[in-house]
C-alpha positions in Angstrom: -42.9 -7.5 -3.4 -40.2 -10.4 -4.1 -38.7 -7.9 -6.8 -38.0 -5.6 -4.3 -35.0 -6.3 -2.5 -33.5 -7.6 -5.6 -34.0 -4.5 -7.8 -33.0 -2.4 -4.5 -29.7 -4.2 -4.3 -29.0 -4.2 -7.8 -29.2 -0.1 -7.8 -27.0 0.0 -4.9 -24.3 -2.2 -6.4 -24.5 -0.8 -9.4 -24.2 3.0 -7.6 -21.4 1.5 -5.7 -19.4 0.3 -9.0 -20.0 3.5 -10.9 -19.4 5.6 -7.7 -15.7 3.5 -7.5 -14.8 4.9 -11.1 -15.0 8.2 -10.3 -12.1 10.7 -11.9 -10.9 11.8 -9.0 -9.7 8.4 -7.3 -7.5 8.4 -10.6 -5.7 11.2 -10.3 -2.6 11.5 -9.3 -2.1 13.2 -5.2 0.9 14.8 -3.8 2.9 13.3 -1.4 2.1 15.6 1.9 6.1 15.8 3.1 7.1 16.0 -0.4 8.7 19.5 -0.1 11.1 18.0 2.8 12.2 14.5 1.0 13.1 16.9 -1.6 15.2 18.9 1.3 16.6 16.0 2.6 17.8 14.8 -0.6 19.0 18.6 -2.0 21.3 18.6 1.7 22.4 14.6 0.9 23.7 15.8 -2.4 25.5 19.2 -0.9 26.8 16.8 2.1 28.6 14.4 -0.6 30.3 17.4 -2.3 31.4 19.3 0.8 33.0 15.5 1.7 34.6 15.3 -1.7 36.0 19.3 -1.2 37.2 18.3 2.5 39.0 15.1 1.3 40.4 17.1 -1.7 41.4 19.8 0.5 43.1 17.1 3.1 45.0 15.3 -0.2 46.4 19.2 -0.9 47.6 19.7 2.3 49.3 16.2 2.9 51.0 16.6 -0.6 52.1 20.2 0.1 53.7 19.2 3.6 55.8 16.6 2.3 
């Protein structure tokens, strides 16, 4: 009766140790807003060139007025 309780919890931490390996804690999940970080950055990059046309635009139309 002694050998009970120590054999019981040894079967439960060893199902809890094995249970902890299983495959699917290893792989790899997908970031749940992932399609609009990639949004925000796609519109950060068109934002920088549409600055970089306007300021080239501006520079044109300073050096043609002068």
């Amino acid at each position: 009766m002694k050998g009970k309780p120590f054999c019981l919890a040894l079967v439960l931490t060893a199902g809890i140790s094995l249970g902890a390996c299983s495959s699917e804690d290893n792989e790899v999940k997908e970031h749940v807003w992932k399609d609009q970080v990639e949004a925000i950055d796609t519109a950060r990059e068109v934002e920088g060139m549409i600055q970089d046309a306007a300021k080239a635009q501006k520079k044109a139309a300073e050096n043609s007025s002068y």
